[in-house]
C-alpha positions as CSV (number, residue, x, y, z in Angstrom):
1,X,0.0,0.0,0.0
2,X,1.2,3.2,-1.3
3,X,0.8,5.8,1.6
4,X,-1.2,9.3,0.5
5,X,2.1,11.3,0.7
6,X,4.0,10.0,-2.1
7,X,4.1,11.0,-5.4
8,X,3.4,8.2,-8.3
9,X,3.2,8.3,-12.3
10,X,0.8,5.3,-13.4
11,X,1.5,4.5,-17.4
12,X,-1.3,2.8,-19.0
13,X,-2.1,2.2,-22.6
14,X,-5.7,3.0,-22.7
15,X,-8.4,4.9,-20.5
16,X,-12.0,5.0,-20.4
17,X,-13.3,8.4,-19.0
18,X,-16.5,10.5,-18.8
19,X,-18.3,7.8,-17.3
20,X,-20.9,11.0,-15.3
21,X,-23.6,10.7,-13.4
22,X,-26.0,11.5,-16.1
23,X,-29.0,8.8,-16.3
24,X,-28.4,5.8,-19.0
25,X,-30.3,6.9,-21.9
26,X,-31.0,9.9,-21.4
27,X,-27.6,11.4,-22.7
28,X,-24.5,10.3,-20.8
29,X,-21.7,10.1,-23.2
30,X,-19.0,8.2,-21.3
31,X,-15.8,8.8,-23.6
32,X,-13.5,5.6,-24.3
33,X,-9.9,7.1,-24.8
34,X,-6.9,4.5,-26.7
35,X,-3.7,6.5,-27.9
36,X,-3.7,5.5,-31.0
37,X,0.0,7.0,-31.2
38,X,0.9,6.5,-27.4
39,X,0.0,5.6,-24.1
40,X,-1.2,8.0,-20.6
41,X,0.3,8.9,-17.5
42,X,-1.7,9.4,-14.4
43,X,0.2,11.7,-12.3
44,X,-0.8,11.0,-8.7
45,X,0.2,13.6,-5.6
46,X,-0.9,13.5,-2.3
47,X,-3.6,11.0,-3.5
48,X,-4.9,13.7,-5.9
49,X,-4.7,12.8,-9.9
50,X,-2.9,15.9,-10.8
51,X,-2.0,15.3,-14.6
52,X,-3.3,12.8,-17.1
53,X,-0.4,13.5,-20.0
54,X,0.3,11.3,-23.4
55,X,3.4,8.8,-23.7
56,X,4.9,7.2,-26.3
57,X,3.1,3.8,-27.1
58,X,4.2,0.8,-25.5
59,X,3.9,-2.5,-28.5
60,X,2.4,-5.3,-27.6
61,X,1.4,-3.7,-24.1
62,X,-3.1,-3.3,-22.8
63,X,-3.3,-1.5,-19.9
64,X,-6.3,0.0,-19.4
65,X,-7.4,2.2,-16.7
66,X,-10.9,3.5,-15.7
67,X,-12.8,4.1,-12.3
68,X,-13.4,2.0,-9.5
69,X,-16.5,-0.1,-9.7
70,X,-19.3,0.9,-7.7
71,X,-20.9,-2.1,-6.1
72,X,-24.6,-0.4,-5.3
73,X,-26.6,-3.1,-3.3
74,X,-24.9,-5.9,-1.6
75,X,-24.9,-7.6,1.9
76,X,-21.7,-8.4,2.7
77,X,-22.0,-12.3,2.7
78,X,-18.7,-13.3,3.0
79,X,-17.5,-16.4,1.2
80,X,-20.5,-16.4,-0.2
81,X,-24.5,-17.8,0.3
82,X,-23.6,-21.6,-0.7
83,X,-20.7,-22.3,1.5
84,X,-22.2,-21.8,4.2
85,X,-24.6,-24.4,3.4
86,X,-27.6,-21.9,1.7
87,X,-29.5,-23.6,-1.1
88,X,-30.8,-21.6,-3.9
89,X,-34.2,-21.3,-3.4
90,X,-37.5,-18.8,-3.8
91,X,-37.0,-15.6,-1.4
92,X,-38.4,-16.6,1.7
93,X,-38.0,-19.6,2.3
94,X,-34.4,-19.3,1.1
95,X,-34.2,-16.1,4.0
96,X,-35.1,-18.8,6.9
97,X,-32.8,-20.8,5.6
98,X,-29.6,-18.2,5.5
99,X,-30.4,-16.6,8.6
100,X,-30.3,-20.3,10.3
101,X,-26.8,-20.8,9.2
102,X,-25.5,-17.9,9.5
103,X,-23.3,-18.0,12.8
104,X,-23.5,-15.5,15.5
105,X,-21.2,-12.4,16.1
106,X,-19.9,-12.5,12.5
107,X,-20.3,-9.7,11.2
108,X,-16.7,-8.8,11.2
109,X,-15.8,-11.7,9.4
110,X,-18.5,-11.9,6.4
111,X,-17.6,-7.8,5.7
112,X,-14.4,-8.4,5.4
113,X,-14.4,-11.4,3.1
114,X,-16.7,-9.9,1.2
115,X,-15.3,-6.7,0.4
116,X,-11.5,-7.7,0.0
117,X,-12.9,-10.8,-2.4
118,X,-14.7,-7.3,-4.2
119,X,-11.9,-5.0,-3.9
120,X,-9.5,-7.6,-5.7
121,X,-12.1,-7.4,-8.9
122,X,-11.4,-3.9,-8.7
123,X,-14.6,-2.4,-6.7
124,X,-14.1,0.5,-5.0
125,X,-16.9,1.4,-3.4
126,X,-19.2,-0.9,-1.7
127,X,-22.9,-0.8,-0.5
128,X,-23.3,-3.2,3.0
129,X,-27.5,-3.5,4.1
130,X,-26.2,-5.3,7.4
131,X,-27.8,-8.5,7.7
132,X,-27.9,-8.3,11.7
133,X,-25.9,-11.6,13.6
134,X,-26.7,-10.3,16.9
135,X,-29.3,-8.4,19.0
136,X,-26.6,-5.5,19.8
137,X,-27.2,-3.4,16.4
138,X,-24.8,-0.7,16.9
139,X,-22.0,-3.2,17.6
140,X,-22.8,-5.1,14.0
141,X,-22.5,-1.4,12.7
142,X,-19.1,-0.7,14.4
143,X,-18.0,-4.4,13.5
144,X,-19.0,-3.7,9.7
145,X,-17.5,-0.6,9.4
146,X,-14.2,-1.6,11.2
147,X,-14.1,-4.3,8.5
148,X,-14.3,-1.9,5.2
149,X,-11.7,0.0,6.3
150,X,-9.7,-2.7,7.1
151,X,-10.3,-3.3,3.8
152,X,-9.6,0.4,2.5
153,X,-12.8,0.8,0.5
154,X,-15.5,3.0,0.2
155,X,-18.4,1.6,2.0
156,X,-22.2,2.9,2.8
157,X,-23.5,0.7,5.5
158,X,-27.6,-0.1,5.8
159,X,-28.5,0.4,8.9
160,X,-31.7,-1.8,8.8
161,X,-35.2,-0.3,10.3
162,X,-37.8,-3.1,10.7
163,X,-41.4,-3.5,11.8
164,X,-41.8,-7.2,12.0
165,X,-40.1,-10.4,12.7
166,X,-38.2,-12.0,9.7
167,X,-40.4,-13.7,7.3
168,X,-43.6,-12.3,8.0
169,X,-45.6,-9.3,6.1
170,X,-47.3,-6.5,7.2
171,X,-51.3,-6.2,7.3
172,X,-53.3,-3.2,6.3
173,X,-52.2,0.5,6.7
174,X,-52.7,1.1,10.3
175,X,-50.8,3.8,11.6
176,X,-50.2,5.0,15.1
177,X,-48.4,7.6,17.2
178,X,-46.4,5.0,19.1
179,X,-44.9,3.4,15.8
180,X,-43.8,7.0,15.1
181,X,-42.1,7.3,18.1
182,X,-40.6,4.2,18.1
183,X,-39.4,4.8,14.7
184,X,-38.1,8.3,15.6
185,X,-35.6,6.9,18.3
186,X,-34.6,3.8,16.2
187,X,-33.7,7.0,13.4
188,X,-32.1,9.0,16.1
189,X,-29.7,5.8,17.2
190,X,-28.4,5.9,13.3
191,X,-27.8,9.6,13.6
192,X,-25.8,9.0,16.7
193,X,-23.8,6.6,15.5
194,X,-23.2,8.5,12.1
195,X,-21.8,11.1,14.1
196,X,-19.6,8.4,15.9
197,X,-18.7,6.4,12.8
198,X,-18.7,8.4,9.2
199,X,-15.9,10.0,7.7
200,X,-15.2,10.4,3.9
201,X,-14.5,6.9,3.4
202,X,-17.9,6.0,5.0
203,X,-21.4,6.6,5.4
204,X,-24.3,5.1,7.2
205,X,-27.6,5.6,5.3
206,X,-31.0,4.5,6.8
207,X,-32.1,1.0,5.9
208,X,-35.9,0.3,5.9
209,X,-35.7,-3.4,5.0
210,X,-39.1,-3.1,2.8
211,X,-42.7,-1.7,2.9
212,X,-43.7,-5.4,3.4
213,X,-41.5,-5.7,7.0
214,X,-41.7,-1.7,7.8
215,X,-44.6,-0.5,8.8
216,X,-45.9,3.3,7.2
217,X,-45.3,5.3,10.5
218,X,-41.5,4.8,10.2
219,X,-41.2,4.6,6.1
220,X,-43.0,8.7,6.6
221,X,-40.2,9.1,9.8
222,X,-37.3,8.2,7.9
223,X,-38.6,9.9,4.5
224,X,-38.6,12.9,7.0
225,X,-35.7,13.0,8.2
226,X,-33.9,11.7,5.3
227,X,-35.2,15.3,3.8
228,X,-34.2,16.8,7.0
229,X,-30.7,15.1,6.8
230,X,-29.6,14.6,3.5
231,X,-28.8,11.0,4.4
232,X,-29.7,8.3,1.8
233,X,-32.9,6.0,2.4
234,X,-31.8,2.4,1.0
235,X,-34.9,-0.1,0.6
236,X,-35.8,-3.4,-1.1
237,X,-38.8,-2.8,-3.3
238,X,-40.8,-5.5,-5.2
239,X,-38.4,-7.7,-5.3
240,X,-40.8,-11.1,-5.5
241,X,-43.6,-11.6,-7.5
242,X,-45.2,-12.4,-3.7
243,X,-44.3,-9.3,-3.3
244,X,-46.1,-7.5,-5.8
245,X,-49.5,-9.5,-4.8
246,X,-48.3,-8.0,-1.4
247,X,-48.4,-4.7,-2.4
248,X,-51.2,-5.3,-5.1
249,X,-53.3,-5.8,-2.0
250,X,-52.5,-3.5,0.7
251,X,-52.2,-0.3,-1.9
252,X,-54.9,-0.4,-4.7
253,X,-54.1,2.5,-5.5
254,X,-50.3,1.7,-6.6
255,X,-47.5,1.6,-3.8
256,X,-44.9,3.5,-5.4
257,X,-47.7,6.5,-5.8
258,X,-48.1,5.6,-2.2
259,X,-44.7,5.9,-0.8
260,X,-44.6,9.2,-3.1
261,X,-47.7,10.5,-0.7
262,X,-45.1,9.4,2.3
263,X,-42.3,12.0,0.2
264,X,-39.9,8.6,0.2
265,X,-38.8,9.0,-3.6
266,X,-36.3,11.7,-3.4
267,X,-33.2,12.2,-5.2
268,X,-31.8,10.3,-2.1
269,X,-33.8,7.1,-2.4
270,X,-32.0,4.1,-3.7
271,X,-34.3,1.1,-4.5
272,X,-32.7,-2.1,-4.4
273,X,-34.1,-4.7,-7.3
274,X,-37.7,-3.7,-8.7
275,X,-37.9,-6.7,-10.6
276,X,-41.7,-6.5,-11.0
277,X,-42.2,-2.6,-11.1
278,X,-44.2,-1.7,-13.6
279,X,-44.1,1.6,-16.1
280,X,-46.2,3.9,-15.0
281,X,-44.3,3.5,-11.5
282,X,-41.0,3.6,-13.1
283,X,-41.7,6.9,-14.8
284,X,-43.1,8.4,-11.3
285,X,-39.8,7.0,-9.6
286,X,-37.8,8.5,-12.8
287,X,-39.4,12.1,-11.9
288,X,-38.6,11.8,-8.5
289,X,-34.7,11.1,-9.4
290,X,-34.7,7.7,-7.3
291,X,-32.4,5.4,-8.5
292,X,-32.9,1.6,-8.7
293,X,-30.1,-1.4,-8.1
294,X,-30.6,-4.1,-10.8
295,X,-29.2,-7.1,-9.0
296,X,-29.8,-9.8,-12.1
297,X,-27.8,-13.2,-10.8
298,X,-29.3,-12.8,-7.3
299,X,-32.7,-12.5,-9.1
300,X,-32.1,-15.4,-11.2
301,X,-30.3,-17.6,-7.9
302,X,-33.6,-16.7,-6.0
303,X,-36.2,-17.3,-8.5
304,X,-37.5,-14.1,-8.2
305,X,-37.9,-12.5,-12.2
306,X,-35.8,-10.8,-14.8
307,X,-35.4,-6.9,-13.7
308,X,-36.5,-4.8,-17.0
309,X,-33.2,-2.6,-17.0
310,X,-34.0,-1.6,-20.2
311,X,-37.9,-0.6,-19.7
312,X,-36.0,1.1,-16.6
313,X,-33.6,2.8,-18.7
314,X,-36.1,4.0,-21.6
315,X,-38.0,5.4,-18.7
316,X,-35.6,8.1,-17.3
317,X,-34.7,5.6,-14.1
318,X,-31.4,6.4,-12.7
319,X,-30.1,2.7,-12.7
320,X,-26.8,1.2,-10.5
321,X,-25.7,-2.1,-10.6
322,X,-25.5,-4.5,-7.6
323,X,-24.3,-8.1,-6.4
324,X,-26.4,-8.6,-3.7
325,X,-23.9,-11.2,-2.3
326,X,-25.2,-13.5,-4.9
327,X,-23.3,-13.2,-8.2
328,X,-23.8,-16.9,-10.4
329,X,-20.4,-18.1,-8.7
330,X,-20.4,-16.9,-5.4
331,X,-17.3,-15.2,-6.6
332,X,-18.1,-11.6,-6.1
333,X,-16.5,-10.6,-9.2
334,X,-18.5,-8.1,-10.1
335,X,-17.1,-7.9,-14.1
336,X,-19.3,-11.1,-14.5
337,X,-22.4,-9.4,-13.3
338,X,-22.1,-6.8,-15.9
339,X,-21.8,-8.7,-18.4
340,X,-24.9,-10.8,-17.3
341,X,-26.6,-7.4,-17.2
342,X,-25.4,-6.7,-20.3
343,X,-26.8,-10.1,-22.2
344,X,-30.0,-9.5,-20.1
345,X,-30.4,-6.2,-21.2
346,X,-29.4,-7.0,-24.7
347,X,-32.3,-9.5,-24.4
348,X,-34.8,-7.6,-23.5
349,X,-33.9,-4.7,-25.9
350,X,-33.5,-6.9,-29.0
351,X,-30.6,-4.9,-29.4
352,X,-26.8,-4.0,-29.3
353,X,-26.5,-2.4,-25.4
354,X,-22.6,-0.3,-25.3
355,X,-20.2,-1.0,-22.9
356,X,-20.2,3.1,-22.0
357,X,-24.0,2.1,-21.2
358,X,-23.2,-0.4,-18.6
359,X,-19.5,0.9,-17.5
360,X,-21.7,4.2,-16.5
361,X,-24.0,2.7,-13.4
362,X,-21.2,0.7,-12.4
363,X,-18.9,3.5,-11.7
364,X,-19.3,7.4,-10.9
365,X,-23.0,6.9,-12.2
366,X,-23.9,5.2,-9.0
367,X,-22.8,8.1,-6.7
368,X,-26.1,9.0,-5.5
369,X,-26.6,5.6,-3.6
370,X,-23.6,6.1,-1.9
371,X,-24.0,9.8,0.1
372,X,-21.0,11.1,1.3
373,X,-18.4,8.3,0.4
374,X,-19.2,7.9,-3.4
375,X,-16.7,7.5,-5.8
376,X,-15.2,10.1,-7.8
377,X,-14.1,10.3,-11.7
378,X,-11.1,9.3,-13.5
379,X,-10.3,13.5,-14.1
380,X,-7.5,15.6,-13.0
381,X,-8.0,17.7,-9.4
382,X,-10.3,14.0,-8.0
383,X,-8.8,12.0,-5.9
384,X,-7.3,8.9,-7.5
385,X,-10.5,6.8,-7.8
386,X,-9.0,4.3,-10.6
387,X,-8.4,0.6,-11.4
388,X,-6.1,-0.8,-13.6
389,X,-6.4,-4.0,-15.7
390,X,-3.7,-5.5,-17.8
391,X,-5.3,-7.0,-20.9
392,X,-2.6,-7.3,-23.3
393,X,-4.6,-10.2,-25.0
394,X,-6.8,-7.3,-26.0
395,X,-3.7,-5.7,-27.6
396,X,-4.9,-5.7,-31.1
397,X,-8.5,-5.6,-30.4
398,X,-8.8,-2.7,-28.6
399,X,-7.3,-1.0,-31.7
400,X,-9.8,-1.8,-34.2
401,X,-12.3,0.8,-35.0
402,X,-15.5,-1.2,-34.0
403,X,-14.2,-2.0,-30.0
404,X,-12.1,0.7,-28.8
405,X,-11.1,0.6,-24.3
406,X,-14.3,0.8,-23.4
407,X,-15.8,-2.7,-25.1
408,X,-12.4,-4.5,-24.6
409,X,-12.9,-3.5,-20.5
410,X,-16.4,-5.1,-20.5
411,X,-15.8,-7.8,-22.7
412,X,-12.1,-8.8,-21.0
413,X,-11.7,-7.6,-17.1
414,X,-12.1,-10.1,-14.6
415,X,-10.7,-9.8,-11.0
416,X,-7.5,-11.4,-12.5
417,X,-6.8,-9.4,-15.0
418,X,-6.6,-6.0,-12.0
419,X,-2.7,-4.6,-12.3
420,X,-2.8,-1.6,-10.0
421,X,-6.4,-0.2,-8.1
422,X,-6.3,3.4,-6.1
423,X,-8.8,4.2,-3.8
424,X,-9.9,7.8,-1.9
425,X,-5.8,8.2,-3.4
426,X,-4.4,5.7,-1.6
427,X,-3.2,2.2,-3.4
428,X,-4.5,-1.1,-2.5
429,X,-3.3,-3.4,-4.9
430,X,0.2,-2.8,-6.7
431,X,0.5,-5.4,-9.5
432,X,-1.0,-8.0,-7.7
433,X,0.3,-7.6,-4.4
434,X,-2.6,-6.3,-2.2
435,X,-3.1,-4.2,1.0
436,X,-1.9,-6.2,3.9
437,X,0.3,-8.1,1.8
């Protein structure tokens, strides 16, 4: 690990830059950039890229640079769902079943594994909705947190809000002065230990699990004071097809129009999966500048539907892209979840879907579900925010007019292929050798 003092001068063949915040399909331009006479430099001082300068061209040579990846929804499972002895299986059921075998007081542990397992693929910033492992809740939070920056990522933490016991679902609307004011103090507990805990590598953001296990008094508290705070609001929303009948039920009307009465879409809302949203309530969430996680393998593992990313995307949605802890493997690479995204959205598009398009919500586009600690660009004057994969097989490819550094990331980057990764200007891995190493 490089410490933020130095000064360093990172060569690569090929960048891919402009990767902005804009929504997918509604006019982000990410710009793929290959020296078609040379190579960069990243100039690097006090963890700040201060020059991005042309080289002379390195034959035979594919290293390509571009942000961190930006890991929007996960839970920080450690080695992974089937290890430890979790079948795939439909939602619930399969929820019973994880939190049965998951052993107590390790929440430490599963962090950890998790997020060095993602940093090594070259994610930079991670999302953690804390699966609880024991009844103390602000020590899991401390225990979580300690563990990303072990780590040395970026990290928002969930800090869950729930109204029922695991497994069950809400009845009716009823609301009631006394679920307020419960809500209010569990609210006032995740200000307290944001106060205790954040700092620019970290943020805590409130957590309500779901409308269907968090009851309306505390979905309007936290929409309050989420408006009051500026502090993300991170929720699961319609996940399950049960879910949908769920929600069919309780709101007639439409729930997301309901949880818009509550004021819960805001620019600060991130919705985790929406598999079975439909478009009139992805063009109200796309008004409200909510942005929704697509988490396709843990959808498929879990039997649960195929997210329409691109009905999403054609809608204005501001879209990320998560792992949920469930990538096909179990091998939190998170380059082989988007290319699944890509093939799915591909599918559903009957088209040709660009790398820029999926690069975008996997980087510096997903900055809004991550508050304070989200990433930042691949530009001089940010702090050095970048990855670096060597893909000389790509050497000829990445030439040719019809691929460029861009495509050849997508199509070519696994967690093997990561050189050199910076993160908040400080390096974690230095051609293979990682932090800790």
């Amino acid at each position: 690990m490089r410490p933020t003092g130095d000064t360093a001068t990172v060569v690569v063949d090929a960048m891919v830059t402009g990767l902005g915040s804009a929504p997918i399909g509604l006019g982000s331009a990410p710009i793929g950039l290959t020296g078609s006479d040379g190579g960069w430099a990243i100039g690097i001082e006090d963890g700040r890229v201060v020059s991005i300068d042309t080289v002379p061209a390195r034959p035979g040579r594919c290293d390509v640079a571009l942000p961190t990846l930006a890991n929007a929804h996960d839970h920080g499972r450690g080695d992974g769902t089937q290890l430890l002895g979790a079948r795939d299986a439909r939602l619930d059921p399969w929820i019973a079943d994880f939190l049965a075998l998951t052993p107590g007081d390790s929440q430490y542990d599963n962090v950890f594994g998790s997020s060095e397992r993602m940093r090594d693929a070259g994610v930079g910033s991670v999302n953690i909705c804390l699966n609880p492992t024991t009844d103390d809740l602000a020590h899991e939070v401390r225990e979580a947190a300690r563990a990303v920056r072990a780590v040395g990522v970026r990290a928002c933490i969930g800090v869950p809000l729930t109204s029922l016991s695991a497994g069950a679902m809400r009845e009716g609307r009823g609301r009631n002065a006394r679920a307020r004011a419960h809500a209010e103090r569990e609210l006032d507990r995740i200000d307290e230990l944001a106060a205790e805990i954040e700092g620019p590598d970290l943020a805590l953001v409130y957590h309500p699990v779901g409308p269907q296990w968090v009851d309306e008094d505390a979905l309007a508290a936290c929409a309050d004071r989420s408006a009051a705070t500026g502090r993300v609001m991170h929720m699961h929303l319609l996940e399950t097809e049960a879910q949908r009948q769920w929600a069919d039920r309780t709101y007639p009307d439409g729930i997301v129009r309901a949880l818009d009465d509550l004021g819960f879409l805001t620019a600060q809302t991130v919705l985790a999966h929406g598999v079975h949203l439909r478009p009139d309530e992805m063009e109200l969430i796309a008004r409200r500048g909510s942005t929704v996680v697509v988490n396709a393998a843990s959808n498929f593992r879990l039997a649960s539907g195929i997210p329409d990313v691109d009905a999403m995307t054609t809608a204005g949605v501001r879209v990320a892209i998560g792992m949920d802890g469930m990538t096909l493997e179990d091998d939190a690479d998170m380059w082989r979840e988007l290319r699944l995204v890509r093939g799915l959205w591909q599918g559903l598009r009957r088209d040709t879907v660009g790398a820029r398009e999926v690069l975008g919500p996997a980087t510096v586009g997903a900055a809004a579900s991550f508050g304070a600690a989200a990433p930042e660009p691949l530009q001089v004057g940010a702090l050095a925010d970048f990855v670096v994969h060597d893909l000389t097989r790509w050497a000829e490819v990445i030439r040719h007019p019809r691929w460029g550094s861009a495509e050849v990331a997508l199509s070519g980057a696994r967690g093997s292929t990561v050189r050199e990764m910076w993160c908040r200007g400080v390096q974690l891995v230095d051609k293979g050798r990682r932090r800790g190493d």
